[in-house]
C-alpha positions as CSV (number, residue, x, y, z in Angstrom):
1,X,127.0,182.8,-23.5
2,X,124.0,181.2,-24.3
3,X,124.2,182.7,-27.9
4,X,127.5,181.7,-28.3
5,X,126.3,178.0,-28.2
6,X,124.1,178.4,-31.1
7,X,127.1,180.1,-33.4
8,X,129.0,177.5,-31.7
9,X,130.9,174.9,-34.0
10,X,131.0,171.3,-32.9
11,X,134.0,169.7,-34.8
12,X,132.5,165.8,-33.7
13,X,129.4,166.8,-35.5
14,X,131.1,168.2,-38.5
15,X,133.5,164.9,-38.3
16,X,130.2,162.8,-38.3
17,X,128.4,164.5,-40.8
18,X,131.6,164.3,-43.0
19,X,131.7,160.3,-42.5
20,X,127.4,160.2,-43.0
21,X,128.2,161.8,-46.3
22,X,131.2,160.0,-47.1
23,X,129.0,156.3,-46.5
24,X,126.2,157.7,-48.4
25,X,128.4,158.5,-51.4
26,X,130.0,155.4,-50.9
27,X,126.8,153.4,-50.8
28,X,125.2,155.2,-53.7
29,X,128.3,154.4,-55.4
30,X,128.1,151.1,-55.0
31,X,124.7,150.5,-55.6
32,X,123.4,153.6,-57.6
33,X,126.0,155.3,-59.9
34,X,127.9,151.8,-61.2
35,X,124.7,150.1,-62.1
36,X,123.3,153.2,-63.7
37,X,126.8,154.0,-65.0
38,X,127.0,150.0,-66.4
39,X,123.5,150.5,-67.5
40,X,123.9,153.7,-69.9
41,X,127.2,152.3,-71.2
42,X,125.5,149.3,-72.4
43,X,122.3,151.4,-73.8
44,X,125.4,153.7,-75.2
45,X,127.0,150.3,-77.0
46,X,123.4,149.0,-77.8
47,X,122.4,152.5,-79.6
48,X,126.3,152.6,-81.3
49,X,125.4,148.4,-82.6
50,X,122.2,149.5,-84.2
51,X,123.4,153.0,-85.5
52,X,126.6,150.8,-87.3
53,X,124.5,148.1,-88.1
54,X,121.4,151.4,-89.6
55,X,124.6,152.3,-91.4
56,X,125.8,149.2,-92.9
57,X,121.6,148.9,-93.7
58,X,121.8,151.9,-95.5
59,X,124.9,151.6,-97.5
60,X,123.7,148.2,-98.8
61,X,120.0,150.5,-99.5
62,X,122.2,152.9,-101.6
63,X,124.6,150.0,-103.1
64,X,121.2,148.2,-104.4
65,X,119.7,151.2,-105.4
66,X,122.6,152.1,-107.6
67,X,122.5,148.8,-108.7
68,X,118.6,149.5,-109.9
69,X,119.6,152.5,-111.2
70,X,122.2,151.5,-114.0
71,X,119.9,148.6,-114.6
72,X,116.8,150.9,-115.0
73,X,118.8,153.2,-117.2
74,X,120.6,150.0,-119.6
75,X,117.1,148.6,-119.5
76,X,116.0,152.2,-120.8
77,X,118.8,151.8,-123.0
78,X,117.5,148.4,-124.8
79,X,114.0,149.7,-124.9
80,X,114.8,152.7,-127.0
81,X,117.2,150.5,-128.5
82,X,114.4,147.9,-129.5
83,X,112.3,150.9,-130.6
84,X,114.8,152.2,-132.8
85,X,115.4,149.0,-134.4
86,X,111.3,148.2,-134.7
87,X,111.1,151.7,-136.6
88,X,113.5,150.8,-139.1
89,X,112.2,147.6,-139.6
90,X,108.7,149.3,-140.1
91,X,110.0,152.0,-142.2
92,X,111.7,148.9,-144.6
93,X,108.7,147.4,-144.4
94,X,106.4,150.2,-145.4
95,X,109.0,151.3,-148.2
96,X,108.7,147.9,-149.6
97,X,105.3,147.7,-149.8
98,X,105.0,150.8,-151.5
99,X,107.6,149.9,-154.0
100,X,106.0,146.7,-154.5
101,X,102.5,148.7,-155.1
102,X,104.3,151.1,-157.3
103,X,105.6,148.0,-159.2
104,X,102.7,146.3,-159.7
105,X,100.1,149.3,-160.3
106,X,103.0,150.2,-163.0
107,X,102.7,146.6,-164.6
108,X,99.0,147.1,-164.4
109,X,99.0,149.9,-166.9
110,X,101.6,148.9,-168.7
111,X,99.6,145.7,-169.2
112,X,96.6,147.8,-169.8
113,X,98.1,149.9,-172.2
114,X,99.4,146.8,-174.2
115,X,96.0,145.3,-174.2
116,X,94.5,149.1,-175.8
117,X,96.8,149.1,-177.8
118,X,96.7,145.2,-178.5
119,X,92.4,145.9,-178.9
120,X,92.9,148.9,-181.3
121,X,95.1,147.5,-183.4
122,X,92.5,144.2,-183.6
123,X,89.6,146.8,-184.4
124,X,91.9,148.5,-187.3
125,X,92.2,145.1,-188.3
126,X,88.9,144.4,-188.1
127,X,87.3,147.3,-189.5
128,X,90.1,147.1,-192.6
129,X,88.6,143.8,-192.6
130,X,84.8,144.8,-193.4
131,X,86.0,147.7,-195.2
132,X,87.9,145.6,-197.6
133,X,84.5,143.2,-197.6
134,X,82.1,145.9,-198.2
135,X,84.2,147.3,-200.8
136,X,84.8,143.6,-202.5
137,X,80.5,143.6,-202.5
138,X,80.3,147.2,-203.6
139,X,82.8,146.8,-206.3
140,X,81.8,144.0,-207.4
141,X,78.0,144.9,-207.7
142,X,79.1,147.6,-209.6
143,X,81.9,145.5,-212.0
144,X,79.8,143.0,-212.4
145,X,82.3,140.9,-212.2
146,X,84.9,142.7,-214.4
147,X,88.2,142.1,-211.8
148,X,88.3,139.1,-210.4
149,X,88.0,139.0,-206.6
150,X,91.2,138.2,-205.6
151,X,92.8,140.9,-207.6
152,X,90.1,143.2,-206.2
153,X,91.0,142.3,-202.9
154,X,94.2,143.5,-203.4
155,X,93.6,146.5,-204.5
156,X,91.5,147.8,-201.7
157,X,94.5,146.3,-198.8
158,X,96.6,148.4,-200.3
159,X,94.3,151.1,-200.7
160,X,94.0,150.5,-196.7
161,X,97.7,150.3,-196.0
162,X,98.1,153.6,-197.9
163,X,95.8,154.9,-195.5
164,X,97.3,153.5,-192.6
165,X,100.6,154.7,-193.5
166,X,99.6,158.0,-194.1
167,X,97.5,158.5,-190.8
C-alpha cells in the first residue's frame, strides 16, 4: 500500500491549496490588478485627452490653413489683378507717347515743308528780283535811256510772271 499513498488524494490539502489560492487572488486583487487596473484606465483617459485634444489641434491646423489658402489664392487674385491693370495703364501710356511723337514729328515736317516752301518761294522772289535788276541795267545800257525805268521795270515783272505762270 505504500504506493497507494503517493496516488493517494488528500482532500484537506486540496481544501488548503484551494483557500492559498483563493487569498493570493484575493490579495493580488487588492493590491495588484485594481491599481494596475486604475492605473491603465487613467493612462487610457490620459491618451483619449490628448488624442481629442491632437484632434481639435488638427482641425483648427486645417481650419487656418484653409483660411491661408483662400487668402493666398484672393491675394493671387489682386496681384494678377494689379498686373492686369499696370499693363493697361503701360500700354495707354506707351500709345500716347507714340501718338504724341507721331503728332509732333508730323508738325515738324509740316513746319518744315512750310518753311521750303516759305524759303523757295523768297529765292523766286529774290532771284525775280535781280533778274528784273540785271535786266533794268542791261536794258538800259543798251536803251540808253530810251524807256524810262519805271516803265521798264514793268515790263520785265511781267515778263517774270509770264514765266512763273507758265512753269
Amino acid at each position: 500500500m505504500n504506493t497507494l499513498d503517493i496516488i493517494s488524494v488528500n482532500i484537506w490539502q486540496i481544501i488548503i491549496s484551494l483557500c492559498n489560492l483563493t487569498i493570493l487572488f484575493l490579495m493580488l486583487k487588492k493590491f495588484l490588478f485594481k491599481p494596475v487596473k486604475k492605473m491603465i484606465a487613467d493612462r487610457e483617459a490620459l491618451a483619449a485627452k490628448e488624442l481629442d485634444a491632437a484632434r481639435e489641434e488638427m482641425r483648427l491646423a486645417q481650419e487656418e490653413r484653409t483660411k491661408w489658402t483662400k487668402r493666398m489664392s484672393a491675394a493671387e487674385a489682386e496681384a494678377g489683378d494689379i498686373v492686369k491693370r499696370a499693363t493697361v495703364k503701360a500700354d495707354k501710356q506707351s500709345k500716347m507717347i507714340i501718338n504724341t511723337a507721331k503728332e509732333r514729328a508730323d508738325s515738324i515736317v509740316e513746319q518744315a515743308k512750310f518753311e521750303a516752301e516759305l524759303e523757295y518761294k523768297n529765292s523766286a522772289s529774290e532771284m525775280k528780283h535781280e533778274i528784273i535788276d540785271l535786266s533794268s541795267m542791261l536794258a538800259g545800257k543798251m536803251l540808253r535811256r530810251e524807256i524810262n525805268e519805271e516803265d521798264h521795270r514793268e515790263l520785265i515783272d511781267d515778263f517774270i510772271e509770264k514765266i512763273g505762270q507758265s512753269e
